[in-house]
KOLVEXLUM-404650 format. One record per residue (C-alpha): residue number from 0; residue in three letters; x, y, z. Coordinates in Angstrom, 1 decimal, always signed. Example, Ala and Ser with C-alpha at 12.3 -4.5 7.8 and 13.67 -1.06 7.14 Angstrom:
REM residues 2
{node 0, "ALA", {+12.3, -4.5, +7.8}}
{node 1, "SER", {+13.7, -1.1, +7.1}}
END
This chain:
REM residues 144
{node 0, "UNK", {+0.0, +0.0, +0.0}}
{node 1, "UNK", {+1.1, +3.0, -1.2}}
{node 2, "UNK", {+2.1, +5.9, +1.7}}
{node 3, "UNK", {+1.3, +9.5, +1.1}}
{node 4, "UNK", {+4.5, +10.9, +1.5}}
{node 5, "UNK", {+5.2, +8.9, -1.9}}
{node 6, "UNK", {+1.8, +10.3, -3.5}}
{node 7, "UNK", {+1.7, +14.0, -2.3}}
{node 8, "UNK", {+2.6, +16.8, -3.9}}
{node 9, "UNK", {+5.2, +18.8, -1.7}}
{node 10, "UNK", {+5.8, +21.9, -2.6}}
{node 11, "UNK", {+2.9, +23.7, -1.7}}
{node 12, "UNK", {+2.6, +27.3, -2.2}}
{node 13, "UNK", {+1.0, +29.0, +1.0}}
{node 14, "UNK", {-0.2, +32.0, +2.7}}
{node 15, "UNK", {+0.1, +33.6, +6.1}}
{node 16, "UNK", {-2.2, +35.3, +8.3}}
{node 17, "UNK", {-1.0, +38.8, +6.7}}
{node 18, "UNK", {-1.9, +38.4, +3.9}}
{node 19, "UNK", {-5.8, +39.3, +3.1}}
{node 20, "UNK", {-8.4, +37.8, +0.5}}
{node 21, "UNK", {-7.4, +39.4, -2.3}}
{node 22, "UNK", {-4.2, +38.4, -2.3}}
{node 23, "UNK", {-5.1, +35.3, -1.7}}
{node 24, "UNK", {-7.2, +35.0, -4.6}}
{node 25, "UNK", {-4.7, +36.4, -6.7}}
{node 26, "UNK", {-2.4, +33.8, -5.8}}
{node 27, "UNK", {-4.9, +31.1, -6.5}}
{node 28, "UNK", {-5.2, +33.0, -9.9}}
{node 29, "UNK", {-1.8, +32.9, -10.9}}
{node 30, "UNK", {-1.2, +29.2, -9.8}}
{node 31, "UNK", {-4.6, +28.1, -11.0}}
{node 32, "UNK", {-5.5, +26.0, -8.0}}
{node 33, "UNK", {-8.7, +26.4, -5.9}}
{node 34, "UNK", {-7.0, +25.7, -2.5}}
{node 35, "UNK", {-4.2, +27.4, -0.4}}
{node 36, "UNK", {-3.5, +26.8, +3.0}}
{node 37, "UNK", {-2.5, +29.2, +5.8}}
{node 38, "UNK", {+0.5, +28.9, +7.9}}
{node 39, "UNK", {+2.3, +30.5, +11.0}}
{node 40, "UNK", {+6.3, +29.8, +10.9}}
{node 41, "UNK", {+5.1, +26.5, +9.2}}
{node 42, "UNK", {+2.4, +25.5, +11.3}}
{node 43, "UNK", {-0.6, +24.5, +9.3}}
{node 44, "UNK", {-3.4, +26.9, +11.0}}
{node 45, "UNK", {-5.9, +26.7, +8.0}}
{node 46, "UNK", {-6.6, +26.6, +4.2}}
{node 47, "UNK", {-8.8, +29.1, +2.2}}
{node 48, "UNK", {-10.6, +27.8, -1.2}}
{node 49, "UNK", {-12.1, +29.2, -3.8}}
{node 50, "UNK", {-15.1, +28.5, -2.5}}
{node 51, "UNK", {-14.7, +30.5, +0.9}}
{node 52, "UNK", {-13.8, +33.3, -1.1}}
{node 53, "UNK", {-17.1, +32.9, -3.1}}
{node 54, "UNK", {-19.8, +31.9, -0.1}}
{node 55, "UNK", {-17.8, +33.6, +3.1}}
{node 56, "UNK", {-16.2, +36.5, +1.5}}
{node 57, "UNK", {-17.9, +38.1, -1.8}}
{node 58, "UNK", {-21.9, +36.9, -0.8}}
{node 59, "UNK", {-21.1, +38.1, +2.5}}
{node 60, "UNK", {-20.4, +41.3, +1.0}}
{node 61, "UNK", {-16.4, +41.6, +2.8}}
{node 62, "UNK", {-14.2, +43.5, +0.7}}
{node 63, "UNK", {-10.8, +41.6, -0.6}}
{node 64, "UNK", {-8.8, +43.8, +2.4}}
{node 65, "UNK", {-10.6, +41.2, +4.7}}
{node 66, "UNK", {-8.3, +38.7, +6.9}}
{node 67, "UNK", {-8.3, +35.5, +5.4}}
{node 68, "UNK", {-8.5, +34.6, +8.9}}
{node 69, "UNK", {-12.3, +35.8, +8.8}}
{node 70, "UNK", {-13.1, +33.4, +6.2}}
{node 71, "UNK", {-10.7, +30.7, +6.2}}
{node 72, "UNK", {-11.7, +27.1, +7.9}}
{node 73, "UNK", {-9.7, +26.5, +10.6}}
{node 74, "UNK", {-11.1, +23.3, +11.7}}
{node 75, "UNK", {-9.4, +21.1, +9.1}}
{node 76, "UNK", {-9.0, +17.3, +8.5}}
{node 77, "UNK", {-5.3, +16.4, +7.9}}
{node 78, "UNK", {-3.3, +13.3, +7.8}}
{node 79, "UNK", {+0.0, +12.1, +7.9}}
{node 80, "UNK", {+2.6, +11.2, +5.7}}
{node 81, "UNK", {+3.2, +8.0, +6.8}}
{node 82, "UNK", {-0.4, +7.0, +6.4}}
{node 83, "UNK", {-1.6, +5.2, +3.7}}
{node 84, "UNK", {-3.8, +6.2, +0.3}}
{node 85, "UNK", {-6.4, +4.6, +1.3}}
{node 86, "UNK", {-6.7, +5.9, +4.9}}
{node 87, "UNK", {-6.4, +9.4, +2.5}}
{node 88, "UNK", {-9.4, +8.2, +0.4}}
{node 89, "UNK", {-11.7, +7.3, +3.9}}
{node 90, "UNK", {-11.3, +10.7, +5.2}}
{node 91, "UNK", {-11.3, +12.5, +1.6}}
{node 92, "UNK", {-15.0, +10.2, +1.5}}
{node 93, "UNK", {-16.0, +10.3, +4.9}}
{node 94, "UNK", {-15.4, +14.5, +5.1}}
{node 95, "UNK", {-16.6, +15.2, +1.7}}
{node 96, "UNK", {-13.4, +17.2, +0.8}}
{node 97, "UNK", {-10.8, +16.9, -2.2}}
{node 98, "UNK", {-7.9, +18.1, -0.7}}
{node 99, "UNK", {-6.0, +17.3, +2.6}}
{node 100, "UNK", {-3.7, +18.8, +3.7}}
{node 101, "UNK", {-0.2, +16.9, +5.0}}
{node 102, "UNK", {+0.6, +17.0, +8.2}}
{node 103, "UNK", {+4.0, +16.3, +10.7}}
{node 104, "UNK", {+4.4, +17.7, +14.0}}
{node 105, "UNK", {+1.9, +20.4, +13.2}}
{node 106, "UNK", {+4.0, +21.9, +10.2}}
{node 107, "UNK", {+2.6, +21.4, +6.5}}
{node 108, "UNK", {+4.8, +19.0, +4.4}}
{node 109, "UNK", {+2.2, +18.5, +1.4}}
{node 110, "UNK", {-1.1, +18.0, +0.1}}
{node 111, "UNK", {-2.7, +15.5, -1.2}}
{node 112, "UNK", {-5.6, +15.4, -3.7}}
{node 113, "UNK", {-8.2, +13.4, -5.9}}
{node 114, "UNK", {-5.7, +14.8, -8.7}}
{node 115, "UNK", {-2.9, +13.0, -7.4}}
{node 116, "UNK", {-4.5, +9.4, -7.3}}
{node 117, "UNK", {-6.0, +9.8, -10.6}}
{node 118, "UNK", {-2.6, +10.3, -11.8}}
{node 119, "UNK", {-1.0, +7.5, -10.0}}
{node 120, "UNK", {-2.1, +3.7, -12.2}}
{node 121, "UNK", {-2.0, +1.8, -8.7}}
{node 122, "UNK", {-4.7, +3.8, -7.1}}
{node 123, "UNK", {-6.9, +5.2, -9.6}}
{node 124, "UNK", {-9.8, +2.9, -8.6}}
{node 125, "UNK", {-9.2, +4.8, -5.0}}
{node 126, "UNK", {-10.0, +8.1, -6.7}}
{node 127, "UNK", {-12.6, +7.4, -8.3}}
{node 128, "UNK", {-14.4, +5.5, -5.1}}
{node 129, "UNK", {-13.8, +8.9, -3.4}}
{node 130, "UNK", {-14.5, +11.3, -6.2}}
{node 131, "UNK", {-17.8, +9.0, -6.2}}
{node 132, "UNK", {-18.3, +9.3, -2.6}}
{node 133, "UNK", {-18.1, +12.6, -2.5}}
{node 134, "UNK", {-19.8, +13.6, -5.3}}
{node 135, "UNK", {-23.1, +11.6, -4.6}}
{node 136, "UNK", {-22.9, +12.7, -0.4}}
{node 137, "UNK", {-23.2, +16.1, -2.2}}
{node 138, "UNK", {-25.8, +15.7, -4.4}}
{node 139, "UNK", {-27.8, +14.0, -1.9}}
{node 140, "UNK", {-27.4, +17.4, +0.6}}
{node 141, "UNK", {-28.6, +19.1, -2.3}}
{node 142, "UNK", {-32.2, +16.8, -2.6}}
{node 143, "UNK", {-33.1, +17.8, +0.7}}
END
């Protein structure tokens, strides 16, 4: 079984707690991904997507000088990178989420996402069991 420090991609571009929406969303702009965490001298202390921006930031009318702190989830499901891809695809499934975010001792080392098991040959029935997952838990919040 494959570990995630062998799947995850490791160079992960982040912010910090100075920096504000807009920057952040430049960021995301200019590296075309929808996720970015936030860290403190390393220490993962939460990740902002695209989707914050949209639903916390912009419908809730805060201007992009806002703290990503104000909008940013802080309560975030992360793993290690000695566990395994499919303790990575439980969580990803159980928590409804694409990306986690790689964890040891408290600092970010990586992320890991749907993207990088459908790339991988080994586990690409893993991603698509939790893109599946995910996908229908979503659309079956939506019916109700």
């Amino acid at each position: 079984m494959e570990k995630i420090r062998d799947i995850m991609t490791d160079e992960v571009e982040c912010c910090t707690l100075l920096d504000n929406v807009f920057e952040v969303a430049v960021k995301m702009k200019n590296l075309n991904v929808g996720a970015i965490p936030i860290v403190e001298e390393k220490k993962l202390v939460g990740m902002i997507t695209d989707r914050d921006i949209v639903v916390r930031g912009v419908a809730e009318k805060h201007p992009g000088s806002t703290k990503v702190e104000d909008i940013m989830s802080s309560e975030l499901i992360t793993i290690s990178p000695d566990a395994t891809s499919q303790e990575a695809v439980h969580l990803m499934s159980e928590h409804q989420i694409r990306r986690l975010p790689v964890v040891d001792n408290g600092e970010l080392v990586g992320i890991v996402s749907l993207g990088d098991f459908a790339i991988r040959q080994l586990s690409d029935d893993q991603a698509k069991e939790a893109l599946s997952d995910i996908s229908e838990q979503k659309y079956n919040n939506l019916q109700h």
